[in-house]
matplotlib code that plots the C-alpha trace (Angstrom):
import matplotlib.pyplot as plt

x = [-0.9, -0.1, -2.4, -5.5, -5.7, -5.3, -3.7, -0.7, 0.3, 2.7, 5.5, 8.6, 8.6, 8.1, 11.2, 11.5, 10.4, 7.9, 6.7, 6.8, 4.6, 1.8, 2.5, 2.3, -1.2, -2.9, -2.0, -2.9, -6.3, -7.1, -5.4, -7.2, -10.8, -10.4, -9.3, -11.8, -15.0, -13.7, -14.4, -13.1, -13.1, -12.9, -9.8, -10.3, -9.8, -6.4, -5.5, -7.2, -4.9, -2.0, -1.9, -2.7, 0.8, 2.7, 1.7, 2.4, 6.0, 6.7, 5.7, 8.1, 10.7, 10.8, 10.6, 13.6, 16.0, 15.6, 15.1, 11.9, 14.0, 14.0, 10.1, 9.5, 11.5, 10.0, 6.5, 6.0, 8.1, 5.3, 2.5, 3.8, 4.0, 1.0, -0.9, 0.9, 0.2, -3.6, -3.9, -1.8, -4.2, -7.6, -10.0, -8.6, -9.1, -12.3, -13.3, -11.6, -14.3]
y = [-13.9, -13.8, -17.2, -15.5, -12.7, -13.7, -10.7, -8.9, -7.7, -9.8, -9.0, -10.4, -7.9, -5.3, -3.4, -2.1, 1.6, 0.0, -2.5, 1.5, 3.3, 0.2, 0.4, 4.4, 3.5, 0.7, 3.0, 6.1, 4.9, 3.1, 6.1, 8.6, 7.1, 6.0, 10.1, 11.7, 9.6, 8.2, 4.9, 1.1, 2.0, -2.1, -1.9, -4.8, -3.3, -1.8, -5.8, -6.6, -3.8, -4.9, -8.9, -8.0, -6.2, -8.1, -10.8, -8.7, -8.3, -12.0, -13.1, -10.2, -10.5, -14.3, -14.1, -11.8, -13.5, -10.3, -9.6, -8.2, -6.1, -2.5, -2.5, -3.7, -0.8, 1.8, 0.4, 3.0, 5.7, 4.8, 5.1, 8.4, 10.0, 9.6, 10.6, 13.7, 14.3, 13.6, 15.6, 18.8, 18.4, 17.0, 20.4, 19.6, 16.3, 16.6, 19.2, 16.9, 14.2]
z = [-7.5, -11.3, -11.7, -9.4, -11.4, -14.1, -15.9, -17.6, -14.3, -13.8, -10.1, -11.2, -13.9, -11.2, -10.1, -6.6, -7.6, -9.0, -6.1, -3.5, -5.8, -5.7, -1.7, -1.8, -3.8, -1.6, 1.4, 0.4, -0.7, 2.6, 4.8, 2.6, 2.8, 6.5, 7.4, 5.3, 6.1, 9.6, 8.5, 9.7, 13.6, 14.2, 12.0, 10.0, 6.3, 7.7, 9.0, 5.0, 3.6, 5.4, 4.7, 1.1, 0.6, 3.1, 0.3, -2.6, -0.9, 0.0, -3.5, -4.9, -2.8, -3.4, -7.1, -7.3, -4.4, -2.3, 1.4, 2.6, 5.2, 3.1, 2.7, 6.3, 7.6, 5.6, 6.4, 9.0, 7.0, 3.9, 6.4, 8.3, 5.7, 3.7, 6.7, 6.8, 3.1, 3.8, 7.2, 5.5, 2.8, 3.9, 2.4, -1.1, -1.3, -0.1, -2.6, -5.3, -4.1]

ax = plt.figure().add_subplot(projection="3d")
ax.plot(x, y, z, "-o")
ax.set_aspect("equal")
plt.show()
């Protein structure tokens, strides 16, 4: 992904708090634009949003001799609870909009 880009962004400089918060991001962006507009009812940006960090994860994970295990697991646990925050707090982010 480094050579695509073409940036300073660079994953094997990422550390694992690191590679969760750009997760928590990606997901709460799609989650928080598919809840508040109702958007995506074919689902096909969520299958978009999820091959694009399942690569971001492989490519980590391989760079740094890790097992993908700990963010595969806490996919759901990532997911649940962004969707929480959004629901709980839908009328302010909308006004924030």
């Amino acid at each position: 992904m480094d050579k695509i880009y073409d940036t300073d962004f660079n994953l094997s400089k990422l550390g694992v708090n690191v590679l969760e918060i750009i997760i928590y991001g990606v997901y709460f962006v799609y989650f928080g634009i598919n809840k508040i507009f109702e958007f995506d009812s074919e689902g096909k940006y969520k299958k978009l949003t999820e091959d694009f960090l399942d690569e971001i994860i492989r490519q980590y994970v391989s760079l740094r001799n890790l097992k993908s295990d700990k963010f595969i697991k806490n996919k759901q646990i990532y997911q649940d609870n962004i969707l929480k925050f959004i629901i709980e707090n839908r009328i302010e982010l909308v006004k924030g909009y």
